[in-house]
C-alpha positions in Angstrom: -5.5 -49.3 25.6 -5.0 -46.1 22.8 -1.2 -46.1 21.7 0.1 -43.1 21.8 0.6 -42.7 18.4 -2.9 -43.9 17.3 -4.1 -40.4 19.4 -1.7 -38.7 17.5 -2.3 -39.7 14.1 -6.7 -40.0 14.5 -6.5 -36.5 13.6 -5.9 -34.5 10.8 -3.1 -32.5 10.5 -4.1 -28.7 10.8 -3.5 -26.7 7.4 -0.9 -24.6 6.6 -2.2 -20.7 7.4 -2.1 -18.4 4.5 0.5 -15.8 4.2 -1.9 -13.3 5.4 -2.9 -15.5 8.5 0.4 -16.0 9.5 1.3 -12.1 9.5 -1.6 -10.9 11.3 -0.8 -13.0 13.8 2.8 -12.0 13.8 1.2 -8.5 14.1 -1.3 -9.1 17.1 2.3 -10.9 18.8 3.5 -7.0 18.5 0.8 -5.3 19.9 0.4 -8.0 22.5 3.9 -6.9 23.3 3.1 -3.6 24.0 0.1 -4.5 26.5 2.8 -6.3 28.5 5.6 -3.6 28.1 3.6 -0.5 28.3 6.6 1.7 28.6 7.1 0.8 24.2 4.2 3.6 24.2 6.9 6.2 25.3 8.2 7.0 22.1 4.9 7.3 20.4 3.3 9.5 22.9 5.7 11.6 25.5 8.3 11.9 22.1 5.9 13.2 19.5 4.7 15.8 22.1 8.2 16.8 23.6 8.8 17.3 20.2 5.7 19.4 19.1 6.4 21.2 21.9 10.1 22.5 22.0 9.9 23.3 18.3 7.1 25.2 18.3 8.3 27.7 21.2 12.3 27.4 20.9 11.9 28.8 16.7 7.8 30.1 16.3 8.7 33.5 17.5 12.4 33.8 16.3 11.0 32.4 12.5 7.3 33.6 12.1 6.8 36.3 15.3 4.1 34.1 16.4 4.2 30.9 17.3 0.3 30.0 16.7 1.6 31.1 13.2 4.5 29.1 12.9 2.7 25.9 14.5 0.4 26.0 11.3 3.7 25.4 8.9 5.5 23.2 11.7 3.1 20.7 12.7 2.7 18.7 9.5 6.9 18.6 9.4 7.2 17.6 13.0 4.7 15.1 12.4 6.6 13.5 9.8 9.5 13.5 11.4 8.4 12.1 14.8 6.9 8.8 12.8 10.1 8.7 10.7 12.5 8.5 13.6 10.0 5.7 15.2 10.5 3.3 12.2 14.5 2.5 13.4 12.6 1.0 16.7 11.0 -1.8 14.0 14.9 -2.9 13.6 16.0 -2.4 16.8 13.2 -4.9 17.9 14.1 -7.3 15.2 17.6 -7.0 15.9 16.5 -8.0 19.8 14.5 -11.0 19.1 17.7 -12.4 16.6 20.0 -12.0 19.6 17.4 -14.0 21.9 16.9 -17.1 19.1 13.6 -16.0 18.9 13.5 -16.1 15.0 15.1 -19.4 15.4 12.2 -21.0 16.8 10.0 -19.3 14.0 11.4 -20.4 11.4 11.1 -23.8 12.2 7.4 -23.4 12.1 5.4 -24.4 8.8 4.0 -20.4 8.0 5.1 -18.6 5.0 8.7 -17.2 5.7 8.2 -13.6 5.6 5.3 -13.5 7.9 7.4 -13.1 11.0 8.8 -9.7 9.7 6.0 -8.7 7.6 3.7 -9.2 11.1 5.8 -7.3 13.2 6.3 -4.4 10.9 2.3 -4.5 10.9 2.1 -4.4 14.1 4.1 -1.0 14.3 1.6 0.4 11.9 -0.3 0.8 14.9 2.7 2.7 16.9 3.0 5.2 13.7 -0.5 5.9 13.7 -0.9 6.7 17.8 2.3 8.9 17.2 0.5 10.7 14.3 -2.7 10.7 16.0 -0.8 12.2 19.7 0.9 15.6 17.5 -2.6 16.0 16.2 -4.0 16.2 19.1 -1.3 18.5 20.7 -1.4 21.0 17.9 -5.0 21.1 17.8 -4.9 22.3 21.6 -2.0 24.5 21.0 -4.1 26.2 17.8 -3.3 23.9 14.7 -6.2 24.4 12.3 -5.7 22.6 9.4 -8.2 23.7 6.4 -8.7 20.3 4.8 -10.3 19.4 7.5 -10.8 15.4 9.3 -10.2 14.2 5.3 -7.4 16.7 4.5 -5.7 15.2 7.8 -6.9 11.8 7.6 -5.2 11.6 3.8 -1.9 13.2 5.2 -1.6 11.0 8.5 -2.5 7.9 6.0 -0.2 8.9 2.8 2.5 9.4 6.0 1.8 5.5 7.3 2.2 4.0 4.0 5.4 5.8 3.3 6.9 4.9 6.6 5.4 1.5 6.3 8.3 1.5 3.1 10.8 3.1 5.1 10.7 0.8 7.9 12.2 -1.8 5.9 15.4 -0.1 6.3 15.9 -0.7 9.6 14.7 -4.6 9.3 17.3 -5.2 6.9 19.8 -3.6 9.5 18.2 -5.4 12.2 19.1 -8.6 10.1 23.0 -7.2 8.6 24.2 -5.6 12.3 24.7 -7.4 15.3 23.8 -5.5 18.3 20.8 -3.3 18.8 22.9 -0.5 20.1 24.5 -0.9 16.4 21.5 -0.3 14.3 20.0 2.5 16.4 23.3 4.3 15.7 23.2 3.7 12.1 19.3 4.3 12.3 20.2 7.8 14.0 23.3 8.6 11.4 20.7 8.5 8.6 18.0 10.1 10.3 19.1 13.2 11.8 20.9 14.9 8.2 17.2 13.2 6.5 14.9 14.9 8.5 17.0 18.1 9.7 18.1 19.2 6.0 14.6 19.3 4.9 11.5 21.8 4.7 10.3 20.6 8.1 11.7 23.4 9.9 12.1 26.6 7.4 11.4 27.0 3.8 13.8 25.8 1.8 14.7 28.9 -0.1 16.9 30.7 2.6 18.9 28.1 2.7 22.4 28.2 0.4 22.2 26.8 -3.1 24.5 23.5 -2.8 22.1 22.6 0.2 18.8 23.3 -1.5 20.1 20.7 -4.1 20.0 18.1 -1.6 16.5 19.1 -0.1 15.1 18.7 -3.2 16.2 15.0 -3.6 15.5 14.2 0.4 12.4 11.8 0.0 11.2 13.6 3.5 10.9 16.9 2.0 8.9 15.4 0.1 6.5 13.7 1.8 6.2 16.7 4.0 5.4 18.6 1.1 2.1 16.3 0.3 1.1 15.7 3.8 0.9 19.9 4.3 -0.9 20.4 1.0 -3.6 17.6 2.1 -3.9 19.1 5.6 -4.1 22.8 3.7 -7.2 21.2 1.9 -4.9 21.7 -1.1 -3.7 18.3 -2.2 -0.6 18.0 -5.0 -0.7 15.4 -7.4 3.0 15.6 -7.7 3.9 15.5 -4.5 1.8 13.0 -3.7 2.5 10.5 -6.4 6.0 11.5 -5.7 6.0 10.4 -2.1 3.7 6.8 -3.6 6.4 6.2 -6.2 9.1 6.3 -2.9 7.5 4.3 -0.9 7.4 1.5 -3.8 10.9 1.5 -4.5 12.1 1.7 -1.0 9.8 -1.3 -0.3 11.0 -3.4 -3.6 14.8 -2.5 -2.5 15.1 -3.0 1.0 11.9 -5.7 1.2 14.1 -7.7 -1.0 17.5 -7.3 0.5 16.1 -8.0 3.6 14.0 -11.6 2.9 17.7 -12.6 1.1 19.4 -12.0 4.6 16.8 -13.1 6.3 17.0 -16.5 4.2 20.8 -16.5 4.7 21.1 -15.7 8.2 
């Protein structure tokens, strides 16, 4: 008769999956999650267009007299800042599977470390890009016309994934530090709302006082909404668009780092 251990070691032992393996299939575990929790698509869909919405009609007439002509300076902003405030979920949900020893069981497994995190901030790539993709559609029934055309908006929803992509990392690192989800969506909103709310989302910069136009200048948002209207305009800036590139690099460097050293502590 086969010992049990002669089945077990007649085989060879499965190889180690690559780094890139192991996320992508940390990824496809967050969209999986969706399928099975549907209701996750609520801030990516009935959000951005609540959003698009109430902002177009509460200020279009009272800023531009029109809203159709307000809509065409509004809807790259609101854009941004719908995708922006969806990063903090990425922590929130990190924070969650912590709390339910989730991460405990995957770090026992022989993958590259990182690829739990890494995989499920890939995985809400996908949630950034349905959010970007519902305001599009929205604006373009409500009149949004955007000059640059399917390229012009492709390059703006794309440079606006990459950037948040960085920015997410935020939130995992306070998904990691904090230890309730309740927690990190209050810090998540603390640092949101003055981010995306003292910015050129809304109005152009120069009505507002001078001590506050100082700090619009240096809000990373302003800038990427800068870059994403130009490319929708048709009328890509370099500067603004490095500018946004050169962001995105050191908030991933930072805050990637500081997170894989908690995440290695915890």
């Amino acid at each position: 008769m086969t010992t049990l251990a002669t089945v077990l070691t007649r085989e060879e032992r499965p190889r180690r999956p690559s780094a890139l393996a192991a996320s992508l299939t940390f990824g496809w575990r967050a969209i999986l999650k969706i399928k099975h929790v549907p209701e996750q698509l609520f801030d990516v869909t009935a959000f951005p267009i609540i959003m698009t919405l109430m902002f177009t009609y509460l200020f279009g007439g009272a800023l531009a007299g029109s809203t159709k002509e307000y809509l065409q300076y509004l809807l790259p902003g609101i854009m941004v800042t719908s995708v922006v405030m969806i990063t903090m979920y990425t922590g929130v949900g990190l924070n969650t599977d912590i709390e339910k020893g989730v991460f405990d069981r995957f770090r026992t497994l022989p993958i590259w470390r990182p690829a739990a995190l890494v995989g499920m901030i890939i995985g809400d790539v996908l949630r950034y890009v349905l959010a970007a993709t519902t305001i599009m559609l929205v604006g373009l029934i409500l009149g949004f016309r955007p000059a640059g055309g399917v390229v012009g908006v492709l390059a703006g929803i794309g440079l606006l994934v990459v950037f948040s992509f960085a920015f997410s990392w935020i939130w995992t690192m306070f998904g990691l530090l904090l230890r309730s989800e309740k927690s990190v969506m209050g810090v998540s909103m603390l640092v949101l709302f003055p981010l995306t709310f003292l910015s050129n989302v809304f109005v152009n910069p120069s009505t507002m006082p001078g001590w506050l136009q100082a700090f619009v200048k240096l809000n990373p948002i302003t800038h990427l909404v800068a870059a994403v209207r130009f490319l929708m305009a048709g009328t890509p800036d370099a500067a603004e668009t490095m500018w946004t590139l050169a962001a995105s690099a050191v908030l991933l460097a930072v805050f990637g780092a500081l997170t894989m050293r908690l995440y290695n502590r915890k």
